[in-house]
C-alpha positions as CSV (number, residue, x, y, z in Angstrom):
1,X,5.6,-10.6,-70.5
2,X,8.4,-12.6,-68.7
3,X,9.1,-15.7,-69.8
4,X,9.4,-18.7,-68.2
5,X,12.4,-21.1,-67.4
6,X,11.3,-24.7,-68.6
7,X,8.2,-26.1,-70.0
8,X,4.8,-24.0,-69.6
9,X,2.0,-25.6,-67.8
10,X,-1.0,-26.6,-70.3
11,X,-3.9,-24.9,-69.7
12,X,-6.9,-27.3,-68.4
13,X,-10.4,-27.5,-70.2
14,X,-13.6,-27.6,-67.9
15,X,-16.9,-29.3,-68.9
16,X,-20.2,-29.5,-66.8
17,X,-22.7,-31.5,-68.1
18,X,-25.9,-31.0,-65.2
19,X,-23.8,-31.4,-62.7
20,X,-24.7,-30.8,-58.6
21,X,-23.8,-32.0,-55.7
22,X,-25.6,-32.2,-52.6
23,X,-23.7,-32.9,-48.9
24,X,-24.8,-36.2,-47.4
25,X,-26.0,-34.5,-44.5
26,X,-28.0,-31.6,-46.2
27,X,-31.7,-31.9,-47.6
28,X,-30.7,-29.3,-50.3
29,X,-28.3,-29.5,-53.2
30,X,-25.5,-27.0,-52.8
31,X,-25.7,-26.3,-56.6
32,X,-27.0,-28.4,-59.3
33,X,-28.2,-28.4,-63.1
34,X,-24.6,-26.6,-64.0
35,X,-23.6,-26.4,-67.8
36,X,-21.0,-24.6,-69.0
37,X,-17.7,-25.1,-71.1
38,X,-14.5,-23.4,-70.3
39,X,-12.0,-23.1,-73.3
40,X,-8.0,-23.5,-71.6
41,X,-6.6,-20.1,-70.5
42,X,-10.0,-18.3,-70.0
43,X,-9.9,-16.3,-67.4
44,X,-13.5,-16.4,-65.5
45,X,-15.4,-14.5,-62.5
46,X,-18.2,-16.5,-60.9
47,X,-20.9,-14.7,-59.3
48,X,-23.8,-15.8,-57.2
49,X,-25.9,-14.9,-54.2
50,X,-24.6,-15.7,-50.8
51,X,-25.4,-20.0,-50.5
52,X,-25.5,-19.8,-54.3
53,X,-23.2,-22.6,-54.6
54,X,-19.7,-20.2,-55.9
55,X,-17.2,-22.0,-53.4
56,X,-18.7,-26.0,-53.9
57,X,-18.4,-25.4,-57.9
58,X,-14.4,-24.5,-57.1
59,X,-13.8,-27.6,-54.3
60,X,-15.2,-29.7,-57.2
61,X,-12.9,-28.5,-59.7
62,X,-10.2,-29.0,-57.5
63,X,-11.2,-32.3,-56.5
64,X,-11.6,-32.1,-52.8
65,X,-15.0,-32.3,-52.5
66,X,-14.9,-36.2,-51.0
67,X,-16.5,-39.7,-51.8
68,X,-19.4,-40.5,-52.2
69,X,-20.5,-41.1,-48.3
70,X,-19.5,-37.4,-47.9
71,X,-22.5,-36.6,-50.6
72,X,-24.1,-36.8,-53.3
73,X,-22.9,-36.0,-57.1
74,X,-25.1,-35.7,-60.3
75,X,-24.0,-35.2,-64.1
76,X,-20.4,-34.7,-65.3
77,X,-17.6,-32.5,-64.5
78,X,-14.3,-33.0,-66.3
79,X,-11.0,-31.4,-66.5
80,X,-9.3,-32.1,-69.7
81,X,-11.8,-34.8,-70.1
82,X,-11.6,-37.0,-67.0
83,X,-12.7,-36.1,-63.1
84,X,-11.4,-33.6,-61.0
85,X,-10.3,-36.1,-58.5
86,X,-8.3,-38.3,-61.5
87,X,-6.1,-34.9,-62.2
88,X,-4.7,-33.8,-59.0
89,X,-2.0,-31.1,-59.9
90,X,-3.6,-29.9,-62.5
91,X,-5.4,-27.7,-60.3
92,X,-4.8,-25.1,-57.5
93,X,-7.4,-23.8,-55.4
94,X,-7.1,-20.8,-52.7
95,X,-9.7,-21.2,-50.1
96,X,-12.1,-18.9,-48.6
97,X,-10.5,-19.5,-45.0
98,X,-6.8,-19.2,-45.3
99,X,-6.3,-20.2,-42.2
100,X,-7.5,-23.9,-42.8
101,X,-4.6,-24.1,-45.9
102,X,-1.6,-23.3,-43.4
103,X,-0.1,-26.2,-43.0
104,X,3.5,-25.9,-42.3
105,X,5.3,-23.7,-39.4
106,X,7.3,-21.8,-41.9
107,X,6.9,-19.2,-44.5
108,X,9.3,-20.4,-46.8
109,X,8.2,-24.2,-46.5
110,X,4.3,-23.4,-46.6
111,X,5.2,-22.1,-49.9
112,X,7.0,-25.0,-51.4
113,X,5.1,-27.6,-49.7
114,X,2.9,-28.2,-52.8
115,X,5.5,-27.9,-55.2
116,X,7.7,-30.9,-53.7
117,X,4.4,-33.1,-53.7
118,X,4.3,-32.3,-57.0
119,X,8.3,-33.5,-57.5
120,X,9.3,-30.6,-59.0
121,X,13.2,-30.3,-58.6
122,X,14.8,-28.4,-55.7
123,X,16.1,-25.8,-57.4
124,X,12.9,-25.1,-59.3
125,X,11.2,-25.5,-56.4
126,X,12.8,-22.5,-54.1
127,X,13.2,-20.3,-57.5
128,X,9.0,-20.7,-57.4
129,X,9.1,-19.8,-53.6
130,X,11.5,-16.6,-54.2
131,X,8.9,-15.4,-56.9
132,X,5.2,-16.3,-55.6
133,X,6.0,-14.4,-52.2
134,X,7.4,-11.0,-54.3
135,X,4.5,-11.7,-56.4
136,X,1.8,-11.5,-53.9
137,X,3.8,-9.0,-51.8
138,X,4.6,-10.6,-48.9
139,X,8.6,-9.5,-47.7
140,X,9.1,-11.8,-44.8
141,X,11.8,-14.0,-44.5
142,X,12.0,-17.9,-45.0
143,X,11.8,-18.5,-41.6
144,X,9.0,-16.6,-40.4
145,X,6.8,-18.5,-38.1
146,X,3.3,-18.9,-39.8
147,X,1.6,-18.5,-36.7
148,X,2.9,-14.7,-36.4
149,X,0.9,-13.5,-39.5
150,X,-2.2,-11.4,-39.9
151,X,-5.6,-13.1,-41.4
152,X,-4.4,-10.8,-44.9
153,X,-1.0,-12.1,-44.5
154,X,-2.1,-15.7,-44.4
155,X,-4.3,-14.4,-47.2
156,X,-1.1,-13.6,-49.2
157,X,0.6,-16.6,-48.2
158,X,-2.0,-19.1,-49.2
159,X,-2.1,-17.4,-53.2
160,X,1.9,-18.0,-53.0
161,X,2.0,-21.5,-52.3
162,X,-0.6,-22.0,-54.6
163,X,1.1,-19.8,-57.3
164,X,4.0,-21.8,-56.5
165,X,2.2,-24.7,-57.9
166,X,2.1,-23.2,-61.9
167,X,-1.3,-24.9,-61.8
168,X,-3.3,-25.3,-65.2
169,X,-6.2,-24.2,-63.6
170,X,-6.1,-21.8,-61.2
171,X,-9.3,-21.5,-58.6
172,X,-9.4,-18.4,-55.9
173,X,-12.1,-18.2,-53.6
174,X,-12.6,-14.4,-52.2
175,X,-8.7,-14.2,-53.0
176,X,-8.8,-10.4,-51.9
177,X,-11.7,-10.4,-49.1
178,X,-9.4,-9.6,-46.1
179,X,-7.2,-7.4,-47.6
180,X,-6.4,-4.0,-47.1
181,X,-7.3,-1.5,-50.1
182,X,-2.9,-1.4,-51.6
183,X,-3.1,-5.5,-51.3
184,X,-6.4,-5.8,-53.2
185,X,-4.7,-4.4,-56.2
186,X,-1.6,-5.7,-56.0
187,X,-3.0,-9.9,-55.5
188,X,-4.9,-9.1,-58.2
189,X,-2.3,-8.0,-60.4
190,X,0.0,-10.6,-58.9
191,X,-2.6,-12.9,-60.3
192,X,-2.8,-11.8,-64.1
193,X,1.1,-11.5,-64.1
194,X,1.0,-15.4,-63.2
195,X,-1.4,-16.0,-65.8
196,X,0.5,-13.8,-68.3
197,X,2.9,-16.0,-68.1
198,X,1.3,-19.4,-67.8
199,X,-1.5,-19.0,-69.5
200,X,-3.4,-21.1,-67.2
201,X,-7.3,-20.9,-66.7
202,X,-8.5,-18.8,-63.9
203,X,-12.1,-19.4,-62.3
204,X,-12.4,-16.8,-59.4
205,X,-15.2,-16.1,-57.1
206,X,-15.1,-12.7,-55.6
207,X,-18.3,-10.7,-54.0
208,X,-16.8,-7.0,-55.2
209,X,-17.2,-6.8,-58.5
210,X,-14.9,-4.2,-59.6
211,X,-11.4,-5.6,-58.5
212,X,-12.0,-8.3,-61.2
213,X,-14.5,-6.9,-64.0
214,X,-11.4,-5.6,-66.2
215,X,-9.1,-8.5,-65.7
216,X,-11.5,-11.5,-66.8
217,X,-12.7,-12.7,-70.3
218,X,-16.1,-14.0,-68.8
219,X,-18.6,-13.4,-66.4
220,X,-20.6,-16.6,-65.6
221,X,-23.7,-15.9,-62.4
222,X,-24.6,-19.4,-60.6
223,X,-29.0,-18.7,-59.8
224,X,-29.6,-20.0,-56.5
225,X,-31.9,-22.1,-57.5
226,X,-29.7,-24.2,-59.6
227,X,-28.2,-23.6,-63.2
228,X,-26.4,-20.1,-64.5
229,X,-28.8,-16.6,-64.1
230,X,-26.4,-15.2,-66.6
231,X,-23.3,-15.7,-68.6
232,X,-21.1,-13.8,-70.7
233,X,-18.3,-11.1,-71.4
234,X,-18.5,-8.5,-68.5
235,X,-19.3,-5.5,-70.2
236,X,-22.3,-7.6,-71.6
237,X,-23.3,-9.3,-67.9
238,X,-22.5,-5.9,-65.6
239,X,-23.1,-3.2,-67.9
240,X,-26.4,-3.8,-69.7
241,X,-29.4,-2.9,-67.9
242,X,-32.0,-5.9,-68.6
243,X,-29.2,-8.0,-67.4
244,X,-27.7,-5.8,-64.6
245,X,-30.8,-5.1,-62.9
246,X,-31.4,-8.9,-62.7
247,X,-27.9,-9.7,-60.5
248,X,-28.9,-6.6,-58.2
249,X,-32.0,-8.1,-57.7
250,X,-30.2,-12.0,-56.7
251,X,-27.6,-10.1,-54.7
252,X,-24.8,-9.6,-57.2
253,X,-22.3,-7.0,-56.4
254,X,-22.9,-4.6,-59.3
255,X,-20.6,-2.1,-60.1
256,X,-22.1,1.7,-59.5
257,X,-24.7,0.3,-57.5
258,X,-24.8,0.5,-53.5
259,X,-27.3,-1.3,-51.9
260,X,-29.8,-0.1,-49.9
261,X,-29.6,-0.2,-46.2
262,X,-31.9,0.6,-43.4
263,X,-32.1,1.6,-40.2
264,X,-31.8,5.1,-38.2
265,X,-28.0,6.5,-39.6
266,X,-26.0,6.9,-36.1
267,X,-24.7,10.3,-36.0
268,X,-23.5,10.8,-32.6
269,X,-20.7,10.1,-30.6
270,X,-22.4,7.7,-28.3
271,X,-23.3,8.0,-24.9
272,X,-21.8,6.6,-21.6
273,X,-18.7,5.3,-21.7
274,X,-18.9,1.2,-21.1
275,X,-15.2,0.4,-21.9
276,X,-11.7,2.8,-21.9
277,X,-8.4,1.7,-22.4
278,X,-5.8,3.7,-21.3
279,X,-1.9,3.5,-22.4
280,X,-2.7,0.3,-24.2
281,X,-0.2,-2.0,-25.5
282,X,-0.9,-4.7,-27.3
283,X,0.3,-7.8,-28.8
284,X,-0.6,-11.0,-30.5
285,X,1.3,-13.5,-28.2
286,X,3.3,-13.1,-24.8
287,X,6.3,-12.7,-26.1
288,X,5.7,-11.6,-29.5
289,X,6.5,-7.7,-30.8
290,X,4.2,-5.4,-29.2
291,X,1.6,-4.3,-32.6
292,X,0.0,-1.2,-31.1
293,X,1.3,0.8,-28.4
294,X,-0.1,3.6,-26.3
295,X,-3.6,3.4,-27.5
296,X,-6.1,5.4,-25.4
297,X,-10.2,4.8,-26.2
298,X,-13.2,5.7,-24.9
299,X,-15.8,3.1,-26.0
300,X,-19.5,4.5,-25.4
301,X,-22.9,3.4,-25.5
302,X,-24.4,4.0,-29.0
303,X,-21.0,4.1,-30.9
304,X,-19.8,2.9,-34.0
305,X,-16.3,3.0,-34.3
306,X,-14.5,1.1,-37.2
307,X,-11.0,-0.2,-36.7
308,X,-8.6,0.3,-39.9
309,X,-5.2,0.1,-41.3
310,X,-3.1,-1.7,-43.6
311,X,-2.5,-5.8,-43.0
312,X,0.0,-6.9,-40.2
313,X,-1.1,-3.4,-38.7
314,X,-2.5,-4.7,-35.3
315,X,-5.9,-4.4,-36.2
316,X,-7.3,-7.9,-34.6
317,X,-4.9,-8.1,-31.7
318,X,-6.4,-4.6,-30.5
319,X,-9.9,-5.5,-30.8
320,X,-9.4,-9.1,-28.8
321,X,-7.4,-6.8,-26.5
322,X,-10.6,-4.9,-26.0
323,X,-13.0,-7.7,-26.1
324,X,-11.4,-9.3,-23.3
325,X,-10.1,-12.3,-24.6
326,X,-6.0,-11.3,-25.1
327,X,-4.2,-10.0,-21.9
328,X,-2.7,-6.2,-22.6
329,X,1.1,-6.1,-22.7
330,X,1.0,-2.7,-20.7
331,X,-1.7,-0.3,-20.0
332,X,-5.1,-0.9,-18.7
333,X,-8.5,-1.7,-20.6
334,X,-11.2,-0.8,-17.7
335,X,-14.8,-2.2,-18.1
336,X,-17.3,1.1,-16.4
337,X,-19.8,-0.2,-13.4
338,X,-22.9,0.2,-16.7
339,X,-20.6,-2.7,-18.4
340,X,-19.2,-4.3,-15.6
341,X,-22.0,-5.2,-13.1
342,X,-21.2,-7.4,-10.3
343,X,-18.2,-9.0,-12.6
344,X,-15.4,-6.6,-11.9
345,X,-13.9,-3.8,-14.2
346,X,-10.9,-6.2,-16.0
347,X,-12.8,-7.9,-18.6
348,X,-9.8,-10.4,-19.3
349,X,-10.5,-11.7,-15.6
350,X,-14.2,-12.4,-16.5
351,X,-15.7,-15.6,-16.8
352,X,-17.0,-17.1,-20.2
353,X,-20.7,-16.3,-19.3
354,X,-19.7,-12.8,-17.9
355,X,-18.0,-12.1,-21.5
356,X,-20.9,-12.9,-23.7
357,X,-23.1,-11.2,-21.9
358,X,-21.4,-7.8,-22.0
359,X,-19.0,-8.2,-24.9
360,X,-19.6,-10.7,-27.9
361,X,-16.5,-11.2,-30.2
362,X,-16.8,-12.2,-34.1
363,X,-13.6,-13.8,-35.1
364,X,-12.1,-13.2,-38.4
365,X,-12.5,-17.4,-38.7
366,X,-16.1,-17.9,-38.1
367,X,-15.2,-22.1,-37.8
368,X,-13.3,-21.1,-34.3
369,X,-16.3,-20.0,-32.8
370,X,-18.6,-23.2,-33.8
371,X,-19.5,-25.4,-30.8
372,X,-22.3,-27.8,-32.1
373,X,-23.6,-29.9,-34.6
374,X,-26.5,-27.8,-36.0
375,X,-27.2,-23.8,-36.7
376,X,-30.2,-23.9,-34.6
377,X,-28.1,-25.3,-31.3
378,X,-25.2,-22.9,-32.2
379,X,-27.6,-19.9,-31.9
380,X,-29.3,-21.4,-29.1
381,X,-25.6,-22.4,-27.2
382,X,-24.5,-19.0,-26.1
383,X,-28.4,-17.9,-24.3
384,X,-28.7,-21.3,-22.5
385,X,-25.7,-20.9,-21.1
386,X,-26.1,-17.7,-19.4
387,X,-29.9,-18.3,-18.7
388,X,-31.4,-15.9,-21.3
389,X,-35.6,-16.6,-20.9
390,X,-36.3,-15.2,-24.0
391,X,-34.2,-17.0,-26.2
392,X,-36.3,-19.1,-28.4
393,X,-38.4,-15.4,-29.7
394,X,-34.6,-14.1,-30.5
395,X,-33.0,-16.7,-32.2
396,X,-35.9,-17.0,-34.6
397,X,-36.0,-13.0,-34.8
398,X,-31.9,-13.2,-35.5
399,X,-31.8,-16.2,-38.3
400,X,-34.6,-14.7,-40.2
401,X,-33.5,-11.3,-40.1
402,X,-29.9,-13.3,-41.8
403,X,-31.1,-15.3,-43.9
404,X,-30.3,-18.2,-41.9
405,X,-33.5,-20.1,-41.0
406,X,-33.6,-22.6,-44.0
407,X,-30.4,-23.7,-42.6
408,X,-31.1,-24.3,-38.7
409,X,-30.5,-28.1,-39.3
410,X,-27.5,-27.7,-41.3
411,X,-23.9,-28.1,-40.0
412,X,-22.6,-25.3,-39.1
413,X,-19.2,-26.6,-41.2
414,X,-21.2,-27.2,-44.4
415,X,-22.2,-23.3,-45.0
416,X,-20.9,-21.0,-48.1
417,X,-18.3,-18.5,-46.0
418,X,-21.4,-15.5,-45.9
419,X,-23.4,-18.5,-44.3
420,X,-20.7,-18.8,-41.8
421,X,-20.0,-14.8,-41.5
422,X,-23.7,-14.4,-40.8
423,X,-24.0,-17.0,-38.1
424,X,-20.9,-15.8,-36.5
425,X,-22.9,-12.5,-35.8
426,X,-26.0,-14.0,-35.1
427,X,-24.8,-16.4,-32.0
428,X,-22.8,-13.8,-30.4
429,X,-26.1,-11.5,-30.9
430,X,-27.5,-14.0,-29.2
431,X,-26.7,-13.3,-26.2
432,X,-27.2,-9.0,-26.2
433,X,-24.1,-7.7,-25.1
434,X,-23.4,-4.1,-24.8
435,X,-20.1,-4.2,-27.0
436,X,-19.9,-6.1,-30.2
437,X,-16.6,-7.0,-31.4
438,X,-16.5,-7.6,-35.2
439,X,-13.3,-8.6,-36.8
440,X,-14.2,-8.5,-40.9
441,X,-18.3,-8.4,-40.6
442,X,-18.8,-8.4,-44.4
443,X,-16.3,-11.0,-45.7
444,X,-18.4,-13.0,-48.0
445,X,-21.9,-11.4,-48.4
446,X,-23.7,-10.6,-51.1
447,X,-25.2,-7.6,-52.0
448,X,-28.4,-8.3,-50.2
449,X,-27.0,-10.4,-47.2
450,X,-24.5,-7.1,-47.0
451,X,-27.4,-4.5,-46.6
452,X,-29.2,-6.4,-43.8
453,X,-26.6,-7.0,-42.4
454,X,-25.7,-3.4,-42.1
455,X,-29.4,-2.5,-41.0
456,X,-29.4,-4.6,-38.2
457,X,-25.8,-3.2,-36.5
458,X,-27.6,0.3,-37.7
459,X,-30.7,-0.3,-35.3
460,X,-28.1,-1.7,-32.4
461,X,-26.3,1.0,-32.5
462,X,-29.2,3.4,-32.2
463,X,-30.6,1.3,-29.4
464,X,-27.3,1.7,-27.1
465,X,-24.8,-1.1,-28.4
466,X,-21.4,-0.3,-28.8
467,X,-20.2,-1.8,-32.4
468,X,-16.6,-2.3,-33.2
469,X,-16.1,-3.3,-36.5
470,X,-12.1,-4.4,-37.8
471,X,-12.9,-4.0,-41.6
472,X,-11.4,-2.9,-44.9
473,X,-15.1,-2.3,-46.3
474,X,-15.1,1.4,-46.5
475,X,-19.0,1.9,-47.6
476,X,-19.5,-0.5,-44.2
477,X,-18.0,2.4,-42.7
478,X,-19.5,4.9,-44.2
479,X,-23.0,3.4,-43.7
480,X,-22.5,2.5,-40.3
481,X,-21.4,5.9,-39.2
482,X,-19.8,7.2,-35.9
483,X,-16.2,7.5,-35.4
484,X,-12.5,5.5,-37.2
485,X,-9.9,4.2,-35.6
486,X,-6.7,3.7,-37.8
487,X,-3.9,1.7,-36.7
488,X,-1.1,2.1,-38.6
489,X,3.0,2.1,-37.9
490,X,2.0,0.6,-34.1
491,X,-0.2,3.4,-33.2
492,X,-3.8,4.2,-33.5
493,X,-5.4,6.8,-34.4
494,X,-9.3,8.2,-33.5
495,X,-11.2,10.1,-35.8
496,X,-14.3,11.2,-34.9
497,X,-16.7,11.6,-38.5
């Protein structure tokens, strides 16, 4: 254990006493009835179904979760014996979206930015900086713009400024979701050397399971109907069948367990080719480093092909090469007269309602794709604007197939992160195109949300959709079948499987 210059942080004390909270524009409460106790410096792993409620429980312990116009609260919860709002500091919370906690251009003053609210002394302060960014793994220098990082590099960056902090209570929402299978392991044990040597409280929500099992004191499972399914030590919670069987059953990521998908398994290599890039260089801004160089793809009809590597690899900036929406540095991507139609064969020259229709793109931030005010119009935006008559018949199809249709009034905004994962798929669906573009299609779901989720790019791939999937979810992979692109030291690799 290292010790620690100056005073230790004290660990802070949670109470619930039937507490919920319901959004002011939402009919439902996002969770409700919650009682528990947390003693200071227990380290806790909340689990939950997808909507269960996880992420609201850690913006309310972190006191961010807004007046009372934004919503309304019932029943107590206290940190250290007064509200979360009354003992700012005390906590730290990671979000689910990274991207949303960037605030500064800088690597090195993102990272200290909480800290000096906090007026901890200079020296202090950069000493915290130098350590939470070894800690989590991220060798960049001080000056790095913010803009020029990957979605797991923001990751990484967010956890530092928060470590950074030496909260009492640290909260991490899907801390490791985005990362690559090295960075999973080594956040993780960045975590528990921070808490080794602050003893602070931990609460973490995380959908897998197994990163966190042997690292945490305490299992606690919100039921999605309000209250806790199940609570206790995790070889107690995970292991025991009576009480195993019951979290498979709400969606809970058990460990040993693999859900069951549906669906024809695609075995082939596809059929026509719709899309090829040839010599493909690509990179994230015009005059940025080029990340991949010389790629050359064939993407068929009928194809799954799964885009890989480690963070910072290139992995996004190919797939928005290839989806049309980033202009290649060198090289050529080509759309095929079966994709192309009437538009043209340089999908980067295509208008907005060309695009949809022939490649749909899911962005790694589902919020930068959200256009209205309700689910229901965002799944009914992308059809109405390219004329689609049978709209109405899909979109119902498409939200109850994802567990979205008790939701079609909801904002868009004010969904758990699967919520928002699952609509992302669901509008660009929409639309059918023949290439589907999806940049981390799994971040977030449940067990259950996970399988049909899997099913239904199953069935589209044995009806003739190309699927491209940027993910670090190898059972995805393996259950979605056809071929593996790995980019890795700015060159990718295809495997066919």
């Amino acid at each position: 254990m290292t010790p620690l210059d100056g005073p230790l942080p004290r660990a802070v004390q949670v109470s619930a006493r039937g507490w919920g909270w319901r959004h002011a524009w939402r009919r439902a409460f996002a969770a409700r009835h919650l009682d528990l106790e947390l003693t200071p410096g227990e380290r806790v792993l909340l689990l939950g179904a997808s909507g269960a409620g996880k992420s609201t429980v850690l913006h309310a312990l972190a006191g961010v979760l807004g007046s009372n116009d934004e919503g309304e609260q019932e029943g107590d919860l206290l940190l250290d014996g007064v509200p979360p709002a009354a003992a700012r500091g005390r906590a730290g919370l990671v979000l689910q979206d990274p991207e949303s906690q960037v605030v500064l251009a800088r690597v090195g003053d993102e990272v200290a930015f909480a800290a000096e609210n906090l007026a901890v002394p200079r020296d202090e302060i950069w000493r915290r900086v130098h350590r939470a960014l070894d800690d989590v793994g991220l060798d960049l220098p001080l000056d790095h713009p913010t803009t020029a990082l990957s979605g797991g590099q923001k990751q990484r960056l967010a956890l530092a400024s928060v470590l950074a902090m030496e909260p009492g209570l640290l909260l991490l929402d899907e801390p490791t979701a985005n990362l690559d299978p090295d960075g999973v392991l080594e956040v993780r044990d960045a975590v528990i050397r921070v808490l080794d040597r602050t003893r602070a409280t931990l609460v973490v929500v995380e959908h897998r399971v197994a990163v966190w099992a042997d690292v945490v004191d305490r299992v606690i499972v919100l039921d999605a109907d309000g209250g806790v399914l199940a609570d206790g030590a995790p070889g107690e919670v995970l292991v025991q069948e009576a009480t195993s069987s019951r979290l498979e059953q709400a969606g809970v990521w058990v460990p040993g367990r693999r859900p069951a998908v549906g669906g024809a398994v695609p075995t082939s290599d596809g059929g026509e080719v719709l899309l090829a890039a040839t010599g493909l260089d690509v990179a994230r801004t015009k005059r940025g480093p080029v990340a991949v160089a010389g790629l050359d793809l064939a993407v068929r009809a009928g194809q799954a092909i799964g885009i890989t590597g480690p963070n910072g690899a290139g992995k996004s900036t190919a797939a928005l090469t290839l989806g049309g929406l980033l202009r290649p540095r060198a090289g050529s991507v080509r759309a095929a007269p079966a994709l192309a139609g009437t538009a043209g064969d340089d999908p980067f020259r295509w208008r907005s309602p060309e695009l949809v229709q022939r490649i749909g793109t899911v962005f790694q931030e589902p919020e930068h794709q959200f256009l209205t005010a309700s689910v229901g119009e965002e799944l009914a935006f992308g059809p109405a604007r390219v004329g689609g008559a049978q709209a109405p018949g899909r979109i119902a199809e498409l939200a109850e197939r994802l567990r979205l249709t008790h939701l079609l009034k909801a904002n868009p905004f004010t969904l758990s992160g699967g919520e928002k994962r699952r609509l992302s798929v669901a509008t660009m669906l929409a639309t059918t195109p023949r290439i589907l573009v999806l940049d981390e299609p799994t971040f977030g779901q449940d067990a259950l949300t996970w399988a049909e989720l899997v099913t239904l790019l199953r069935e589209l791939v044995h009806d003739g959709v190309a699927v491209l999937s940027v993910t670090h979810d190898a059972e995805f992979i393996d259950a979605l079948g056809g071929a593996t692109l790995h980019v890795s030291g700015g060159a990718g690799t295809l495997v066919h499987r």
